[in-house]
Structure formats: structure tokens, C-alpha cells
C-alpha positions in Angstrom: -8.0 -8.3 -15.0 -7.1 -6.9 -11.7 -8.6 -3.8 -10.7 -8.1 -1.3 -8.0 -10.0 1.5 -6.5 -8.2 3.6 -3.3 -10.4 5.7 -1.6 -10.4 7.5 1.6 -7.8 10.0 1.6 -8.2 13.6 2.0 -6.8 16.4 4.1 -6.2 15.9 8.0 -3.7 17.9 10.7 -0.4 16.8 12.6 -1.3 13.8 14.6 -4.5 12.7 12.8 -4.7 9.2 11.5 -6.5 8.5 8.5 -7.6 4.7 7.0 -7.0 4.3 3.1 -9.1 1.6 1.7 -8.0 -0.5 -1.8 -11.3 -2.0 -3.7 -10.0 -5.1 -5.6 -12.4 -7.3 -6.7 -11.5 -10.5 -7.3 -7.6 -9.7 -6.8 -7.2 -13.2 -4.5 -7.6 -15.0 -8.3 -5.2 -13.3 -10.3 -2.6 -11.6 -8.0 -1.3 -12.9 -4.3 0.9 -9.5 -2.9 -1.0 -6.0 -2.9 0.8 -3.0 -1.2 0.5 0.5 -0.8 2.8 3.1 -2.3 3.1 6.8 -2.3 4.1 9.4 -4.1 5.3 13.2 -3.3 5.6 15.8 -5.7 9.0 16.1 -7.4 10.3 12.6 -5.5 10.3 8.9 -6.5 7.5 6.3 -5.7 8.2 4.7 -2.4 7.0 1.1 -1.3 5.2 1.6 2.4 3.3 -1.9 3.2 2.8 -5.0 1.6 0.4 -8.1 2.2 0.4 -11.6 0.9 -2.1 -13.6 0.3 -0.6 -17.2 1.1 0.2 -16.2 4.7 -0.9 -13.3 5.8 2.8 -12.1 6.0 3.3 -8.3 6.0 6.0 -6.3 4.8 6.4 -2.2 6.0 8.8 0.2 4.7 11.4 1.5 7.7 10.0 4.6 7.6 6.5 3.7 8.5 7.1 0.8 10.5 5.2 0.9 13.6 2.7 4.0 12.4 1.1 2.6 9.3 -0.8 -1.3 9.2 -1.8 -3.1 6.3 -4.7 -5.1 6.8 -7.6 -7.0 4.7 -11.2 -7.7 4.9 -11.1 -11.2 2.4 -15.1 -11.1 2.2 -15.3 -7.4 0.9 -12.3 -8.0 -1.1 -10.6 -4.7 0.2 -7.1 -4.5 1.8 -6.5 -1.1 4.2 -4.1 0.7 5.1 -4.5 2.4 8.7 -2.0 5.4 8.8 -1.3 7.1 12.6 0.5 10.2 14.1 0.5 11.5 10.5 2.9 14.8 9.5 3.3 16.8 6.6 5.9 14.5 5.6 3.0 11.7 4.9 1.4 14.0 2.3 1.6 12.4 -1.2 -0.6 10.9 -3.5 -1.1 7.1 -2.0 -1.5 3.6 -4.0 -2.0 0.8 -4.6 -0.9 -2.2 -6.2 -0.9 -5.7 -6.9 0.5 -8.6 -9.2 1.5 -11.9 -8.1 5.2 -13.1 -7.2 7.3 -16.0 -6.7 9.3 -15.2 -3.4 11.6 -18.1 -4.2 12.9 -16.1 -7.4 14.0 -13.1 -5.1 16.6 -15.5 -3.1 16.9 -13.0 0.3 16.2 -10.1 -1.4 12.0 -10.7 -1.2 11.6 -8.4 1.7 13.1 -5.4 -0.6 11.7 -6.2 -3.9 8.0 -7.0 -2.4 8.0 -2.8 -1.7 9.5 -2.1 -5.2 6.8 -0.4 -7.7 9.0 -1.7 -10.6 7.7 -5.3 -9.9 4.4 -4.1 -10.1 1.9 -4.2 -12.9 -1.7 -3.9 -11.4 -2.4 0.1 -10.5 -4.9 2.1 -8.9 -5.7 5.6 -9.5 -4.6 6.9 -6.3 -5.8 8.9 -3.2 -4.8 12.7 -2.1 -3.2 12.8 1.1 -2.7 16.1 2.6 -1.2 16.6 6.3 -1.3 20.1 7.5 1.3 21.3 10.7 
């Protein structure tokens, strides 16, 4: 069973950057994609990053590209997500998720699915984000 623990969230001002940290033990075995989500009150989950295992490749939303990094530390079984020049528009509840794909079975369409909450079935409980102006 995959389990997932974000912490590291809280409330920061305009510009700040903040590091969100997902505990998975053991994920590697059962799962080989986590990514980070978030979600605003009153709007839909968005996809923001996403990290597989086979490669290393990452995936990032458009609207975070460039500002927001996934990364992983394999050892401590954790995978981050490093979040800069934060605005109020980042505040949302943030998390993650994992489950394991076939990128073949998504024909071109991986790179939009792989940041799609519906394929996911492995949750966290999520971390508070607040960005204040």
C-alpha cells in the first residue's frame, strides 16, 4: 500500500519560496510517477509537477514552469517540491500523489495525462499553503 505524507507548507509573503516535502515509503515498489497537485477553494485540482521513476523525467504544469522543481532524495524515500517567487495566486491546499503508469497506453498524450488527478489513486493528506501580498 502506498502511503504519503506532505509536510512543509504554511504561510509565507509575495516572493518567498517555500520547499514541500512528500514522505512515501516504499512508493519506488508499488508506484513509478509521483506529482504534486493543488487545490484552491471553490476551483478544480490542478496537476503542477510530476516525476518518474524509470528516468528521472519531469513533467511541470505551464503555469509553474520555471518557478516550481520537483525533485527526490531515493535514500529518504521523499520526493520535494521547491516552490519560488510565490504570490497569492499559489495559495491552495498542495498534494501529492502517486500510482504507477504505462506511458505507452497514453500514445502522445502522456505529457497531459501524467498531471491529470483522475489517473491517480495513491493520496496524501495535503499541506496549507498560504501567500500573503
Amino acid at each position: 500500500q502506498v502511503r504519503l505524507e506532505e509536510s512543509g507548507g504554511g504561510a509565507v509573503q509575495t516572493g518567498e519560496s517555500l520547499t514541500l516535502a512528500c514522505a512515501a515509503p516504499g512508493v519506488w515498489r508499488d508506484a513509478n510517477t509521483v506529482a504534486w497537485f493543488r487545490q484552491a477553494p471553490g476551483k478544480a485540482r490542478e496537476g503542477l509537477a510530476a516525476l518518474m521513476d524509470r528516468d528521472g523525467h519531469k513533467y511541470y504544469a505551464d503555469a509553474v514552469q520555471g518557478r516550481f522543481t520537483i525533485s527526490r532524495d531515493v535514500a529518504a524515500n521523499t520526493v520535494y517540491l521547491h516552490m519560488t517567487d510565490l504570490n497569492p495566486g499559489d495559495t491552495a491546499m498542495y498534494y501529492c500523489a502517486a500510482d504507477y503508469f504505462d506511458p505507452s497506453q497514453y500514445g502522445g498524450s502522456w505529457s497531459f495525462y501524467v498531471l491529470s488527478p483522475d489517473e491517480y489513486k495513491h493520496w496524501g493528506q495535503g499541506t496549507q499553503v498560504t501567500v500573503s501580498s
